[in-house]
MDTraj code that builds the backbone (N, CA, C; nanometers):
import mdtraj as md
import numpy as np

residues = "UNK UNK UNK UNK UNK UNK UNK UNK UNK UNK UNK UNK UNK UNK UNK UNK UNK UNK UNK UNK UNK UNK UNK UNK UNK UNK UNK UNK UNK UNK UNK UNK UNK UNK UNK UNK UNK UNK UNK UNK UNK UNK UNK UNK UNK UNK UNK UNK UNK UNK UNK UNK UNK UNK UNK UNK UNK UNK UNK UNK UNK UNK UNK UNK UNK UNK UNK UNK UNK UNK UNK UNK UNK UNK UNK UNK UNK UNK UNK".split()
xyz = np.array([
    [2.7452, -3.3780, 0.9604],
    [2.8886, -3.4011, 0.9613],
    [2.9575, -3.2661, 0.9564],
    [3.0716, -3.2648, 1.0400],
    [3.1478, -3.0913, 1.0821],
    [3.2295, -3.1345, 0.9828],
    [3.3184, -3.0452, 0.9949],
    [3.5393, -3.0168, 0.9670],
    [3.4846, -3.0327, 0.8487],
    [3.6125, -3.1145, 0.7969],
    [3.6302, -3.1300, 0.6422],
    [3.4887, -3.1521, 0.5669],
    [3.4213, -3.2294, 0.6178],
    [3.2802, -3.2190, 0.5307],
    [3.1762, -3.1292, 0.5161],
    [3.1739, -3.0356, 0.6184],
    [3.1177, -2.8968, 0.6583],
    [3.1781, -2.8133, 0.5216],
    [3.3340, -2.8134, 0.5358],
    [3.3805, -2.7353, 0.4150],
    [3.3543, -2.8148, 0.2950],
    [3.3347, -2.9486, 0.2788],
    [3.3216, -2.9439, 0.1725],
    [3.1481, -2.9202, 0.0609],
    [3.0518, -2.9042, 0.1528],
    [2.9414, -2.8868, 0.1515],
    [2.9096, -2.7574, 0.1042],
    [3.0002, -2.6641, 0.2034],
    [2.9981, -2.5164, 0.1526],
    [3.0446, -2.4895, 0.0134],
    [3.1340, -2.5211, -0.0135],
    [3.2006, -2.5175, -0.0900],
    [3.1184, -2.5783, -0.2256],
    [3.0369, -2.6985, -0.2497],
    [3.0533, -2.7451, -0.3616],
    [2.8485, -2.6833, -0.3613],
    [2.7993, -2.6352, -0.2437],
    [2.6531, -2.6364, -0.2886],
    [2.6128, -2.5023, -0.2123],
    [2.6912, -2.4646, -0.1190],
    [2.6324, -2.3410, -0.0025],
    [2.5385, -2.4259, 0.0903],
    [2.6139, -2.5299, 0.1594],
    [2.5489, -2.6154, 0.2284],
    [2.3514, -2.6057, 0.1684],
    [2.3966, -2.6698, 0.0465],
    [2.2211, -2.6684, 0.0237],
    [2.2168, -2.8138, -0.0116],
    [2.1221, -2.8683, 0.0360],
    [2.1347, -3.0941, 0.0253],
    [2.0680, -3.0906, -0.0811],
    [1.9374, -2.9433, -0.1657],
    [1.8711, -2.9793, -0.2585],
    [1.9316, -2.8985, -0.3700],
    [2.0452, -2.8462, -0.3957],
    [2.0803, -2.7818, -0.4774],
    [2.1385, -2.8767, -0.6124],
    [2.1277, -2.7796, -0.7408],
    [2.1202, -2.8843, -0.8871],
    [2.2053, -2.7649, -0.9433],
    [2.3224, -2.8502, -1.0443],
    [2.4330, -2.7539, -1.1279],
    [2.4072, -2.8402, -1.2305],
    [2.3489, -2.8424, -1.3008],
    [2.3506, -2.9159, -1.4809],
    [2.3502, -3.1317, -1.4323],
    [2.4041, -3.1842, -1.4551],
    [2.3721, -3.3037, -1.3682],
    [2.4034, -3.3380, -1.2486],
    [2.4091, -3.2161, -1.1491],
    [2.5144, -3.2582, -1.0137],
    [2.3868, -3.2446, -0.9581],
    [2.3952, -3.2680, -0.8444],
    [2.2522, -3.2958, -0.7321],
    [2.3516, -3.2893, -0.6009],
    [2.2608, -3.2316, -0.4873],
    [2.2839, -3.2172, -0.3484],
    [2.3919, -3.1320, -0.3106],
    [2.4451, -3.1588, -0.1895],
    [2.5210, -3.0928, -0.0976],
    [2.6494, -3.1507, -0.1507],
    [2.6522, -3.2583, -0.1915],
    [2.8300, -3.2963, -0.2254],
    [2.7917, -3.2485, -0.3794],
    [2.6781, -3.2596, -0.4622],
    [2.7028, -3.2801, -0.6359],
    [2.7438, -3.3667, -0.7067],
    [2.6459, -3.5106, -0.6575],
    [2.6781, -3.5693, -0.7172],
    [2.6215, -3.6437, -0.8654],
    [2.6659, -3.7196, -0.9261],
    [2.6163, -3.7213, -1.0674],
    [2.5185, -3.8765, -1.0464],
    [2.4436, -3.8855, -1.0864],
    [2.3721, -4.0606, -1.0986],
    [2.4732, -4.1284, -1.1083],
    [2.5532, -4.1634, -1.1826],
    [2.6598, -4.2568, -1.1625],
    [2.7205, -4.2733, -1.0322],
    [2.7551, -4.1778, -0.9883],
    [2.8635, -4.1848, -0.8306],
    [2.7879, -4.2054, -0.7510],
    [2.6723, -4.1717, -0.7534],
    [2.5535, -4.1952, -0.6650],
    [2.5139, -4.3089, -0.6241],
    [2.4179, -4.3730, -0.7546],
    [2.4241, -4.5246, -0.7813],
    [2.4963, -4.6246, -0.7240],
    [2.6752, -4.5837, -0.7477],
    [2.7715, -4.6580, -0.7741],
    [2.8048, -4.6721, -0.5982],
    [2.7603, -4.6094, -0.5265],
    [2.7927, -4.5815, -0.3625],
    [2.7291, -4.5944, -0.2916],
    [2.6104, -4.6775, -0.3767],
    [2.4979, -4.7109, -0.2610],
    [2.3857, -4.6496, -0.2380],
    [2.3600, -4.5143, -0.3124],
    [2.2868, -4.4247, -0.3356],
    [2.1455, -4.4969, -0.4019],
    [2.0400, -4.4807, -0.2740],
    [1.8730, -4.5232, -0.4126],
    [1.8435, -4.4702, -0.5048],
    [1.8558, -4.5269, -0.6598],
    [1.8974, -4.4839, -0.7462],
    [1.6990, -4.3690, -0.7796],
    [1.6089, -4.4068, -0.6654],
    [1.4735, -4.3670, -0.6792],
    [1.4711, -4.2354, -0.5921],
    [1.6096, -4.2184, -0.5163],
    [1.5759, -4.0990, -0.4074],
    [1.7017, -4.0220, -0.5471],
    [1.7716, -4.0055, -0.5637],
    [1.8263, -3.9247, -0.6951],
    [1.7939, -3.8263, -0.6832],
    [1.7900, -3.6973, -0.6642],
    [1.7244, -3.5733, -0.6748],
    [1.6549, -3.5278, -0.5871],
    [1.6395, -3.6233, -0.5019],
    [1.5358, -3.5834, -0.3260],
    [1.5386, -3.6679, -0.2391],
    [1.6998, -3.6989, -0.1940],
    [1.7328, -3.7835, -0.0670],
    [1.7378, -3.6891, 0.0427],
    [1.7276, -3.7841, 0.1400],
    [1.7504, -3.7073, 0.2688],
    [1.9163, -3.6553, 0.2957],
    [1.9072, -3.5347, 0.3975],
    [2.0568, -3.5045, 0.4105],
    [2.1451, -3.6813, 0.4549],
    [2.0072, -3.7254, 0.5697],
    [2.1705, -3.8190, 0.6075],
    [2.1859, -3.9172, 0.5108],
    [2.0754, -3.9249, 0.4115],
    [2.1219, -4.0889, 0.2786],
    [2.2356, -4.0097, 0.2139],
    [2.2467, -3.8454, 0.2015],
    [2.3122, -3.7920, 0.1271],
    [2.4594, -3.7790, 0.1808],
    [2.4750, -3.7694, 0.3096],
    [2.6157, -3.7708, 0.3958],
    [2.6356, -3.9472, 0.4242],
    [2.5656, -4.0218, 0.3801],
    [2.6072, -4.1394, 0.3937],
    [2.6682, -4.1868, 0.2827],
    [2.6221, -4.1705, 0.1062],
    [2.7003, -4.1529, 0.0444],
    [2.8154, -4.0992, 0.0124],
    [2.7921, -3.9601, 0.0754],
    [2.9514, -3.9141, 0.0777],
    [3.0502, -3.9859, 0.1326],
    [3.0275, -4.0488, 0.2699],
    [3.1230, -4.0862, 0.2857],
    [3.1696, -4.2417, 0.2802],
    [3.0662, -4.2925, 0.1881],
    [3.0955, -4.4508, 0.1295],
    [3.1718, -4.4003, 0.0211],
    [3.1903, -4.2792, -0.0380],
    [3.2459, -4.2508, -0.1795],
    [3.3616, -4.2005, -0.1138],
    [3.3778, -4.1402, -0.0386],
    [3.5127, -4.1123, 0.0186],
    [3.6111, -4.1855, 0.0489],
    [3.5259, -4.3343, 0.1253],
    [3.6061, -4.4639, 0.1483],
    [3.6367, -4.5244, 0.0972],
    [3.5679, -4.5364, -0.0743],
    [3.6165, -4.5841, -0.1643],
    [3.7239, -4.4954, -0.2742],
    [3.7085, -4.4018, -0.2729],
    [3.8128, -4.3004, -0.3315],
    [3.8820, -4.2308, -0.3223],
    [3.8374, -4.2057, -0.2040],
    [3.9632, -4.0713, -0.1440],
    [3.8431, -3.9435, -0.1791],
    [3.9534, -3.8192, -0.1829],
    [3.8900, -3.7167, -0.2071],
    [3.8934, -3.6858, -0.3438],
    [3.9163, -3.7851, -0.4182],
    [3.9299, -3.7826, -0.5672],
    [3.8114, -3.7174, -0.6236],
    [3.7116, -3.7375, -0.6101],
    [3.5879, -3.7013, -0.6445],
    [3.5368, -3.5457, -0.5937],
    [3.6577, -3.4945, -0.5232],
    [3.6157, -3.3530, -0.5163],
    [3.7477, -3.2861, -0.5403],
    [3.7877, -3.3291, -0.5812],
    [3.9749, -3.2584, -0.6211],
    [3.9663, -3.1253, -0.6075],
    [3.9502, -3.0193, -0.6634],
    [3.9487, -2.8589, -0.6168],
    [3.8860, -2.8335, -0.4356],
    [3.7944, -2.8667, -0.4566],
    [3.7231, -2.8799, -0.3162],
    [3.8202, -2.9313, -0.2258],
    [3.8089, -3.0728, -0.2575],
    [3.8964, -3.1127, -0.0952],
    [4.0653, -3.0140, -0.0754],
    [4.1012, -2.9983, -0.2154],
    [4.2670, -2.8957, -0.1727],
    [4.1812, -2.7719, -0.1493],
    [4.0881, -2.7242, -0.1014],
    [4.0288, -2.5742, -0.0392],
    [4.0385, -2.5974, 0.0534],
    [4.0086, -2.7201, 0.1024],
    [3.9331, -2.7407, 0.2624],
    [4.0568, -2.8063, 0.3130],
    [4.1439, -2.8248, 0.2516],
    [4.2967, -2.8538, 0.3087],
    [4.3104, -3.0373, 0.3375],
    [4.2058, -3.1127, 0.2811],
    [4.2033, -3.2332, 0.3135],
    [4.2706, -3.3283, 0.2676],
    [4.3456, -3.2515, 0.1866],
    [4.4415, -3.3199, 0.0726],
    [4.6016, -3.2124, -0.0225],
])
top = md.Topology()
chain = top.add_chain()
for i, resn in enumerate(residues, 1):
    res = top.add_residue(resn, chain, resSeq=i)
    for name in ("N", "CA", "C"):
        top.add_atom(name, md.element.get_by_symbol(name[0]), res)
traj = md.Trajectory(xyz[None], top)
C-alpha cells in the first residue's frame, strides 16, 4: 500500500512489518488488543505477514479513522 499508508509505515516503524517498541508490533504498531479487535490472528501476533498486516490496518482504519495513529496520520497530512 503507497500515499498515506507508505507514510504512515515510515513513520511509525521505518517501514519495518517486524519491528517491536515495548507492546507495539509491526509496520503500523499495533498492540494485541487493536489487533485482535480488527480481525488480526490473534496466533500470527508478532509474525504476520506484511499483507495480514496491511489488511488490518486498514479494517482499523475503517473502523476508526486515523484515530489510532493521531501524531502520525497529522505528519502524513491525512487528517
Amino acid at each position: 500500500m503507497g500515499g498515506g499508508w507508505a507514510c504512515i509505515r515510515q513513520k511509525e516503524s521505518s517501514n519495518n512489518y517486524q519491528a517491536r517498541s515495548g507492546p507495539y508490533y509491526g509496520a503500523y504498531q499495533f498492540d494485541r488488543g487493536t489487533w485482535a479487535a480488527n480481525g488480526g490472528d490473534p496466533n500470527t501476533f508478532g509474525n504476520a505477514s506484511p499483507a495480514e498486516q496491511d489488511r488490518v490496518a486498514q479494517t482499523t482504519q475503517s473502523r476508526r479513522g486515523w484515530s489510532p495513529w493521531p501524531a502520525t496520520s497529522r505528519m502524513c497530512h491525512l487528517r
